[in-house]
MDTraj code that builds the backbone (N, CA, C; nanometers):
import mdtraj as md
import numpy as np

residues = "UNK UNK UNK UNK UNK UNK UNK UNK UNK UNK UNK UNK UNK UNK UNK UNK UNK UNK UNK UNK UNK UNK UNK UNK UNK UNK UNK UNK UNK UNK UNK UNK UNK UNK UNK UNK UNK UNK UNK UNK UNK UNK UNK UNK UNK UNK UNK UNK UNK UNK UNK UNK UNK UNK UNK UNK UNK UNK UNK UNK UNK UNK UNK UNK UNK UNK UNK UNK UNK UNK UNK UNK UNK UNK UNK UNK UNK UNK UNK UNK UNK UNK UNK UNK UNK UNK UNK UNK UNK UNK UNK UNK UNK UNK UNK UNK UNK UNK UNK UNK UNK UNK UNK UNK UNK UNK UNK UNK UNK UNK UNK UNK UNK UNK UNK UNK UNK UNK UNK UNK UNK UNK UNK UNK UNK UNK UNK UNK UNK UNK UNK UNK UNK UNK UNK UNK UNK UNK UNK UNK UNK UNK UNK UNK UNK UNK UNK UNK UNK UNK UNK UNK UNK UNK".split()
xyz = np.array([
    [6.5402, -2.3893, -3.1477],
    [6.5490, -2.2591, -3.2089],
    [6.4568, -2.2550, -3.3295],
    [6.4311, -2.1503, -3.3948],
    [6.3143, -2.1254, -3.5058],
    [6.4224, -2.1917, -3.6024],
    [6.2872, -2.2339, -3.7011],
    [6.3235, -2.3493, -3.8320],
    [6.3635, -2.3119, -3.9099],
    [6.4592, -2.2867, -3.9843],
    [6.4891, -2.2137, -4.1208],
    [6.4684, -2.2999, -4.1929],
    [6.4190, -2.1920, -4.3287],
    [6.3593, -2.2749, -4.4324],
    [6.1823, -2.3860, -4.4326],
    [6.1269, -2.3467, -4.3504],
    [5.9928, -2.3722, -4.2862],
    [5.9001, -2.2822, -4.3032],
    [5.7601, -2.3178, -4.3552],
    [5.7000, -2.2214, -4.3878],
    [5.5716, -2.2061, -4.3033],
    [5.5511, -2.3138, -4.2418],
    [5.4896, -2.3247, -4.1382],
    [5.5069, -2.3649, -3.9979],
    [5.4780, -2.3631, -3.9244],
    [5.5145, -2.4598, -3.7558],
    [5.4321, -2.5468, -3.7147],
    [5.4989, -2.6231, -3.6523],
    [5.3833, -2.7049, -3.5369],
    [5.2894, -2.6169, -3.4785],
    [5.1537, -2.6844, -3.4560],
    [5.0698, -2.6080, -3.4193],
    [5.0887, -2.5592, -3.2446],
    [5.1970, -2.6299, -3.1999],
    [5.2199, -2.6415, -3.0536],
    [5.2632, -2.7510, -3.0223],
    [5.2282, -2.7787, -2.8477],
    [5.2458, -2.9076, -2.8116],
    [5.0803, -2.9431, -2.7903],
    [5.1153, -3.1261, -2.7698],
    [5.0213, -3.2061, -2.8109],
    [4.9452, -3.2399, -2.7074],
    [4.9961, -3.1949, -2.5772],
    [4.9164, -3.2381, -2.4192],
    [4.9596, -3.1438, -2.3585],
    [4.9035, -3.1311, -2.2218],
    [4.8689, -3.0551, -2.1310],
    [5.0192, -2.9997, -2.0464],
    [5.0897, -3.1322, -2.0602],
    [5.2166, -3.1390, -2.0435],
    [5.3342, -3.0791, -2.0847],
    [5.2773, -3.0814, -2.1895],
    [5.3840, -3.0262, -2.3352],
    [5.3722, -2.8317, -2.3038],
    [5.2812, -2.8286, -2.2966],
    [5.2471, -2.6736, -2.3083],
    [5.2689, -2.6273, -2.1278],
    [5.2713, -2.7077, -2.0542],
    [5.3251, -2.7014, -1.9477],
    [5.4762, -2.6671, -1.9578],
    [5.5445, -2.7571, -1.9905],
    [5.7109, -2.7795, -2.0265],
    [5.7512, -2.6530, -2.1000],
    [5.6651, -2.6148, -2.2095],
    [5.6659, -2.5143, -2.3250],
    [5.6492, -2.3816, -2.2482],
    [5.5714, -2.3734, -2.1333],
    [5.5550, -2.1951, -2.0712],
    [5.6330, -2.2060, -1.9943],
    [5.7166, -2.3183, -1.9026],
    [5.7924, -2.2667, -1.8175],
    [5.9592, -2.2209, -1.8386],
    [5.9786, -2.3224, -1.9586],
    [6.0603, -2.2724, -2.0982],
    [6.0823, -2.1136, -2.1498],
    [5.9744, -2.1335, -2.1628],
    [5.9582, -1.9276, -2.2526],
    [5.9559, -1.8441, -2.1494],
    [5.8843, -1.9176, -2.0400],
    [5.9131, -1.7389, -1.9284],
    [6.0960, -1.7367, -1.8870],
    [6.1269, -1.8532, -1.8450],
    [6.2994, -1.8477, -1.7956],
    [6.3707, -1.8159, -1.8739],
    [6.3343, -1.8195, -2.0337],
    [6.3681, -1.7684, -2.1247],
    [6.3699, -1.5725, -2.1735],
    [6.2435, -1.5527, -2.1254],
    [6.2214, -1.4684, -2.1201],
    [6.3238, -1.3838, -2.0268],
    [6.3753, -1.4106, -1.9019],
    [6.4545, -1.3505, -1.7911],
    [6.6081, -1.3000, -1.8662],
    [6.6593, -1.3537, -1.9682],
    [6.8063, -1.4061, -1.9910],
    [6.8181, -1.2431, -2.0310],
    [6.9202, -1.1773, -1.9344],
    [6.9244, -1.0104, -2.0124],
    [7.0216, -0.9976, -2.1124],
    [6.9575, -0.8497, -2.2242],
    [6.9744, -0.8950, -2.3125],
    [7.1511, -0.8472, -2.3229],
    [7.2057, -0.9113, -2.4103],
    [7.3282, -0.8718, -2.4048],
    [7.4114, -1.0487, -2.3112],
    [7.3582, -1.1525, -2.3396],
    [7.3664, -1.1982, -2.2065],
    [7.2999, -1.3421, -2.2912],
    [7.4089, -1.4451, -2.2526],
    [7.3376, -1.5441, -2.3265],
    [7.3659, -1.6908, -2.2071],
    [7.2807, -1.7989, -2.2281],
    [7.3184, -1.9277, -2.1172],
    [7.2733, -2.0447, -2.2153],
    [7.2825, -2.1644, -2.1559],
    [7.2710, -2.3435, -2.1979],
    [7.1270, -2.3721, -2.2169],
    [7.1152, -2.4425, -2.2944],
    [6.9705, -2.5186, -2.2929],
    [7.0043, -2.5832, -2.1484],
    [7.1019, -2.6960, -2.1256],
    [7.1016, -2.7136, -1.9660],
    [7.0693, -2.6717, -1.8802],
    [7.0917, -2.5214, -1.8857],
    [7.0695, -2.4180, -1.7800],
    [6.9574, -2.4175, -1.7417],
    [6.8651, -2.3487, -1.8642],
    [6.7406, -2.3500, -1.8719],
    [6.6758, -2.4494, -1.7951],
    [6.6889, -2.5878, -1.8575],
    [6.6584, -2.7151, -1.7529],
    [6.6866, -2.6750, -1.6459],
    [6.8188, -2.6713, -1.5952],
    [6.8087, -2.6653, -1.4665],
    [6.7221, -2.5669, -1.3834],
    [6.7529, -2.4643, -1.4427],
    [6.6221, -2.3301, -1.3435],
    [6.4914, -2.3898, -1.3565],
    [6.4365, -2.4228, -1.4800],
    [6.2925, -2.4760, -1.4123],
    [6.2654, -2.6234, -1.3966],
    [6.4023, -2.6506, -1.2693],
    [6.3731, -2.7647, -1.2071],
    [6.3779, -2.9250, -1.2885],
    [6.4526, -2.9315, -1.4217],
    [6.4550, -3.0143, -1.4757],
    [6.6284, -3.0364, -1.5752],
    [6.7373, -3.0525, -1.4768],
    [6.8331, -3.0355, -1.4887],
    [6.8926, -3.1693, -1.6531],
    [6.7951, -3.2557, -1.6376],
    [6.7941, -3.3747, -1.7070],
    [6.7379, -3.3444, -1.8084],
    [6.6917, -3.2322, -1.8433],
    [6.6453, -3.2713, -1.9741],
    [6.6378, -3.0922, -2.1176],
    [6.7941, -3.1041, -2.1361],
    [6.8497, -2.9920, -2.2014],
    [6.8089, -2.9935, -2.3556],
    [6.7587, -3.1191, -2.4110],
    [6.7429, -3.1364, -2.5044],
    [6.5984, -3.0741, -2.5482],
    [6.4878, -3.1200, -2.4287],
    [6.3598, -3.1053, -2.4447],
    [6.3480, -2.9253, -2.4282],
    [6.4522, -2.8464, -2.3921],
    [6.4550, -2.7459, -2.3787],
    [6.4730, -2.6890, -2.5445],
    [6.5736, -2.7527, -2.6281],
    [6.5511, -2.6960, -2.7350],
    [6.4509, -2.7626, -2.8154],
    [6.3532, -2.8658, -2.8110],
    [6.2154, -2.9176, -2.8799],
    [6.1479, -2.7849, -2.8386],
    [6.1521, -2.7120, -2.7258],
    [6.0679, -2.5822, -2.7036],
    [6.1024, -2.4722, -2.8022],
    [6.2403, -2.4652, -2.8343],
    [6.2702, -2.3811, -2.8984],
    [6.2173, -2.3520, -3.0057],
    [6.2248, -2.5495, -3.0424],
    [6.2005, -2.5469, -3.1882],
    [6.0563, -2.5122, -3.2435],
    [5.9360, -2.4831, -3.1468],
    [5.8378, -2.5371, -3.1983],
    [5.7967, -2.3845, -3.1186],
    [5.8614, -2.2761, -3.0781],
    [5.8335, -2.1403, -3.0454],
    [5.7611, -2.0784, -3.1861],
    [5.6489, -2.0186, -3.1751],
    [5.5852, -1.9390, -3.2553],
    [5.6252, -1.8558, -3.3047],
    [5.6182, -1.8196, -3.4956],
    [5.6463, -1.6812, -3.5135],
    [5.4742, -1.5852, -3.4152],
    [5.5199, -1.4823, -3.4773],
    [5.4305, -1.3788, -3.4477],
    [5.2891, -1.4279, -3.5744],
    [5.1977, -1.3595, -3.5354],
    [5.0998, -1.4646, -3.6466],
    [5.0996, -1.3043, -3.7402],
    [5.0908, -1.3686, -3.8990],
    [5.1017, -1.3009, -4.0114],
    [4.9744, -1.1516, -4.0138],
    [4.7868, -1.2468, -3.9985],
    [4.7020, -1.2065, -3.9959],
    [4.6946, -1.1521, -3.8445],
    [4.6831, -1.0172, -3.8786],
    [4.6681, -0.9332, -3.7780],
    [4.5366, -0.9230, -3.6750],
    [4.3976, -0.9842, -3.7427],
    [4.3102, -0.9954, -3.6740],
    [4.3163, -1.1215, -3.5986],
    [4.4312, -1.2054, -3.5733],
    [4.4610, -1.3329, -3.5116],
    [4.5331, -1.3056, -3.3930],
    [4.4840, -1.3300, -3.2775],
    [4.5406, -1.3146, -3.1375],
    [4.6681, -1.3745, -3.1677],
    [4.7667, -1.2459, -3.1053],
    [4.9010, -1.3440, -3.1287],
    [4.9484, -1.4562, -2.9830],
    [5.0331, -1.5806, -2.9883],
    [5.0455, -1.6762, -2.8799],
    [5.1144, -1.5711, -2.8097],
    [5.0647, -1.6171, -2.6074],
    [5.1558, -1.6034, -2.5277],
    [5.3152, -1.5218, -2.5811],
    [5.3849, -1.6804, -2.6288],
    [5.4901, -1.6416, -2.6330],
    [5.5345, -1.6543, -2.7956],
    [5.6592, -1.5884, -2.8312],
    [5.6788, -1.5886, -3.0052],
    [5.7781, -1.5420, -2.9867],
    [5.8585, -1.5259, -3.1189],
    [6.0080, -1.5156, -3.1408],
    [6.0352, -1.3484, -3.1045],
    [5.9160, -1.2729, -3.1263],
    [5.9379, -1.1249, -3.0744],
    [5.9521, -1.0659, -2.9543],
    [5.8857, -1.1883, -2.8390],
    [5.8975, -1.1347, -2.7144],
    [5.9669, -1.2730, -2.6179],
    [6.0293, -1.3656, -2.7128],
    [6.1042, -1.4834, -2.6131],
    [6.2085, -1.4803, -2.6880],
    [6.3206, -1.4501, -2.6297],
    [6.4778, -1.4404, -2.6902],
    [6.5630, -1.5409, -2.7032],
    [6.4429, -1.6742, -2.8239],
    [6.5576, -1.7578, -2.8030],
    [6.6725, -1.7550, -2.8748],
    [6.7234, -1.6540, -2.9233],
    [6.8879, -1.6793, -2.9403],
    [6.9467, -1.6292, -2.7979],
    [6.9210, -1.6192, -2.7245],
    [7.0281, -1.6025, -2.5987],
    [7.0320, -1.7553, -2.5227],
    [6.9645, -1.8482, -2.6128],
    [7.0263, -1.9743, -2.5231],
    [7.0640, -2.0823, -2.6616],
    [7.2339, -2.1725, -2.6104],
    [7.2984, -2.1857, -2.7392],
    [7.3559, -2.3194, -2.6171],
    [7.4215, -2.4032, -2.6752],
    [7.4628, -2.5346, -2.6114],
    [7.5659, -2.5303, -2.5447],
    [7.6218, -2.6000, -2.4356],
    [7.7319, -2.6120, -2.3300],
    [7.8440, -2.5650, -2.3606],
    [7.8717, -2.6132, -2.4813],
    [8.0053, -2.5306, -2.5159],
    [8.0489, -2.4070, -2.5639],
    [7.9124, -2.2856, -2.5348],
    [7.9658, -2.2269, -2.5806],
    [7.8782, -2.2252, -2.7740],
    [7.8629, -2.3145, -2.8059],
    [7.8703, -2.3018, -2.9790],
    [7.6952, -2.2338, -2.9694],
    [7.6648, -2.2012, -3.0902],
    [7.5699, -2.1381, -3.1688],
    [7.5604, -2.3294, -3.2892],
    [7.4500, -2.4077, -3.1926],
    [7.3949, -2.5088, -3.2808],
    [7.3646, -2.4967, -3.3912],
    [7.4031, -2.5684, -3.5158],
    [7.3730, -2.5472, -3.6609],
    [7.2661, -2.6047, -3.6692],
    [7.1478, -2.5349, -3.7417],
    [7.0217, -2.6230, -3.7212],
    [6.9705, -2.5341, -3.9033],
    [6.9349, -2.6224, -3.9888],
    [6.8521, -2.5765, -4.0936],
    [6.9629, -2.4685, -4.2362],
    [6.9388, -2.4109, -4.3069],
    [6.9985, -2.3574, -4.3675],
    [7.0075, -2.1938, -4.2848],
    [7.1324, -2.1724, -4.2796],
    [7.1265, -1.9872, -4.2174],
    [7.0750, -1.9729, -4.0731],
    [7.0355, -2.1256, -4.0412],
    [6.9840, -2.1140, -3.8874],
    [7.0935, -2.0461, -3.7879],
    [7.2444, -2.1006, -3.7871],
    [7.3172, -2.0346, -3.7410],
    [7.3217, -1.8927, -3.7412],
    [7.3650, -1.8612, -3.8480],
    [7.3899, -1.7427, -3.8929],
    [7.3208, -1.6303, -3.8241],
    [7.1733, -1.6779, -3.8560],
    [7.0591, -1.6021, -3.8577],
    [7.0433, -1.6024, -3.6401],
    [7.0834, -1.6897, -3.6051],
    [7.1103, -1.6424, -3.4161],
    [7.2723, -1.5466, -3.4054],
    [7.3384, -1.5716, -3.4682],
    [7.4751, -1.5222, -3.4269],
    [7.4668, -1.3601, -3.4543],
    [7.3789, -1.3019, -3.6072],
    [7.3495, -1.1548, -3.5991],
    [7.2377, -1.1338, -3.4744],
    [7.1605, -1.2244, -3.4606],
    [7.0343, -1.1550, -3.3479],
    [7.1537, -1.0821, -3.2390],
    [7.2214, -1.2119, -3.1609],
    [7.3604, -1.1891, -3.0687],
    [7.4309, -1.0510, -3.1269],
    [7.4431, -1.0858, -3.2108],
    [7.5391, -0.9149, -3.2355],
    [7.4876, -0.8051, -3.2605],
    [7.3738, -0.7926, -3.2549],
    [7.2527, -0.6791, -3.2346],
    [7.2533, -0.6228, -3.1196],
    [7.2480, -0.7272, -3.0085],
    [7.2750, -0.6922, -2.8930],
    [7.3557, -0.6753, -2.8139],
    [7.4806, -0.6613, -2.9166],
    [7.6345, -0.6666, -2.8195],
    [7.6928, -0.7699, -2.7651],
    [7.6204, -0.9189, -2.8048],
    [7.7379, -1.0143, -2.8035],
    [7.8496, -1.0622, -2.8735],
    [7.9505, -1.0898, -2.8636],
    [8.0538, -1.1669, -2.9643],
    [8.0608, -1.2644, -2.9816],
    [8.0532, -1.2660, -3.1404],
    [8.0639, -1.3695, -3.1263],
    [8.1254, -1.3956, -3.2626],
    [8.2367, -1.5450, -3.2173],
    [8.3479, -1.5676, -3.3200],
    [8.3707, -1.6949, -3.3629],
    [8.4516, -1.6823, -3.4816],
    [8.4719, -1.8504, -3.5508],
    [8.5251, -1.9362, -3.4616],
    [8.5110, -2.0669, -3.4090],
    [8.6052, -2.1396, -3.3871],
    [8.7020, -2.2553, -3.4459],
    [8.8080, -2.3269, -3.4594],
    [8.8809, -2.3964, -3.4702],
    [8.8254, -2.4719, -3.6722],
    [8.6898, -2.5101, -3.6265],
    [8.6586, -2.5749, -3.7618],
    [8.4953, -2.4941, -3.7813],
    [8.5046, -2.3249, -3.7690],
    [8.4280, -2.2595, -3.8325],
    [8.2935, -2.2457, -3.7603],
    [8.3245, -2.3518, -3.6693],
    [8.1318, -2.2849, -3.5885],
    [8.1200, -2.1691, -3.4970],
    [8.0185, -2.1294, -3.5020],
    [8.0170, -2.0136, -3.4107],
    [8.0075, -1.9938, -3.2973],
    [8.1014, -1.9311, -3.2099],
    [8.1092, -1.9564, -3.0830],
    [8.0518, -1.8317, -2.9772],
    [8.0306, -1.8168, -2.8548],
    [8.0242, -1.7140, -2.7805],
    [8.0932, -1.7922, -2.6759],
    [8.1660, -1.6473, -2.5813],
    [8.3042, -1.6950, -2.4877],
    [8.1779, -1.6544, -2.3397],
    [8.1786, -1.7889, -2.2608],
    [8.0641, -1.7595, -2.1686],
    [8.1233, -1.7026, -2.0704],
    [8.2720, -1.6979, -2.0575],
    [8.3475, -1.5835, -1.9666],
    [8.2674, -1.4941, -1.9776],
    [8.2751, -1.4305, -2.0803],
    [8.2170, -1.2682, -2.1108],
    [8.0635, -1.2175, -2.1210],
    [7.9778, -1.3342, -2.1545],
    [7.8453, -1.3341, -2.2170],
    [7.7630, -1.3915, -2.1346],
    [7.8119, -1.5023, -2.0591],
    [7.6986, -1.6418, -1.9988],
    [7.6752, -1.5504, -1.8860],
    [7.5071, -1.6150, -1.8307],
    [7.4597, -1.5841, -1.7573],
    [7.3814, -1.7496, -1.7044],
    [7.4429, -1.7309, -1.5688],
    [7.4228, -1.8768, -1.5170],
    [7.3692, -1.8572, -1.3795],
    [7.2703, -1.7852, -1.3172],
    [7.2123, -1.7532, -1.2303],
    [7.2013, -1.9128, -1.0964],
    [7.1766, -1.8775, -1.0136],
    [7.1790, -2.0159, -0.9495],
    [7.0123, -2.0427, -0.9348],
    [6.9296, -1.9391, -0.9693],
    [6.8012, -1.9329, -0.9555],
    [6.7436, -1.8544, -1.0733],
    [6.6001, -1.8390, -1.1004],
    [6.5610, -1.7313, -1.1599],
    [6.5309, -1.6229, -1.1187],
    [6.5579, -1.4875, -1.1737],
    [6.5001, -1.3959, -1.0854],
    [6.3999, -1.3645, -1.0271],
    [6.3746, -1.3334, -0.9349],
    [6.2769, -1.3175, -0.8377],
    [6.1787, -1.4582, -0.7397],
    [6.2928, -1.5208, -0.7870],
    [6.2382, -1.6523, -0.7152],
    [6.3349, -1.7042, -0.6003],
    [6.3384, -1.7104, -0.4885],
    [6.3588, -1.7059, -0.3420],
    [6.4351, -1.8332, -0.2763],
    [6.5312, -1.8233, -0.2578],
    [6.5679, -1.9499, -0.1964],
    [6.5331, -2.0120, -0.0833],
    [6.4893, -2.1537, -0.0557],
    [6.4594, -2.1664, 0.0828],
    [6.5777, -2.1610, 0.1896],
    [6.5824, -2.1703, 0.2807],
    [6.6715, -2.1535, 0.4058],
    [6.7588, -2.3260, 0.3421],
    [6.6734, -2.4167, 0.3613],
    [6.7718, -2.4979, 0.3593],
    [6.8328, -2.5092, 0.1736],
    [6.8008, -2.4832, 0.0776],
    [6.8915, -2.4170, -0.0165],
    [6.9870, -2.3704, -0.0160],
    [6.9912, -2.2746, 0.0540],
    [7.1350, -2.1568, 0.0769],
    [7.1840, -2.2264, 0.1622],
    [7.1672, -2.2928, 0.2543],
    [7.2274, -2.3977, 0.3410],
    [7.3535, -2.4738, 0.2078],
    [7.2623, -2.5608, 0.1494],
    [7.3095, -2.6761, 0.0701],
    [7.4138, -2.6063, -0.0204],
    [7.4130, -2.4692, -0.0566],
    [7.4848, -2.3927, -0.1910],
    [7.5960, -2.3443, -0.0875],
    [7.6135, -2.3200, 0.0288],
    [7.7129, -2.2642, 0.1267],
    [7.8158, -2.3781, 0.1425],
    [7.7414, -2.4905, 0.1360],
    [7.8393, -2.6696, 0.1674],
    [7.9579, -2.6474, 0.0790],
    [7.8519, -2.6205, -0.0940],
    [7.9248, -2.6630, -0.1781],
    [8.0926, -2.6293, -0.2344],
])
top = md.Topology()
chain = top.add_chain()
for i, resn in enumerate(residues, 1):
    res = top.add_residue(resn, chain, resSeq=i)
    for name in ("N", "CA", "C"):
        top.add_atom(name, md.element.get_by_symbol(name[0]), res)
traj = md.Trajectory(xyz[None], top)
């Protein structure tokens, strides 16, 4: 998720790889409607990398603001047109990351009509009964025959 208290960012990722990992991140990201929130897991899992929920939020973390100077092409993707507060950890919580980092995802969420409430020892929660969106695919992407096979077993 974006850095609070940071005045600058990483310039990106560092290989070919990274920025690989990093666009397929921001577009599945991009899908999550709004009103409508899911797992860094998740994420992994839709683009095919169920193992690695963590590296999903290193994407987060290192998502672009919008660039200041206006004569500067803005990146692909940035905090204005990739919604990462609609993706928050397994349980449900809104990760504490930085000063107001919380905070500062839990109003984005309630901008858009999610709820979201204290739990037990004060962190912030969203109830994925009501909110999660856990697609078995991304949209517009097609299952093969033997897929729907394997998801019919289950």
């Amino acid at each position: 998720m974006p850095r609070a208290g940071k005045s600058k960012r990483s310039q990106g990722p560092k290989s070919a790889e990274a920025a690989a990992w990093y666009y397929m991140v921001y577009s599945a990201i991009q899908q999550i409607p709004r009103g409508k929130v899911t797992s860094y897991g998740h994420i992994a899992y839709l683009v095919g990398h169920p193992e690695r929920p963590r590296q999903v939020g290193v994407a987060l973390k290192h998502l672009p603001d919008k660039p200041e100077d206006e004569t500067e092409k803005p990146p692909r993707f940035h905090e204005a047109n990739t919604p990462w507060q609609r993706v928050i950890n397994s349980k449900g919580m809104i990760s504490p990351r930085g000063p107001n980092g919380a905070t500062r995802q839990a109003t984005a969420l309630r901008k858009e009509g999610v709820k979201v409430d204290r739990g037990s020892l004060g962190e912030l929660m969203v109830d994925f009964e009501e909110a999660g969106w856990f697609p078995p695919n991304l949209p517009g992407e097609e299952l093969s025959d033997e897929e729907e096979d394997d998801g019919a077993e289950s």
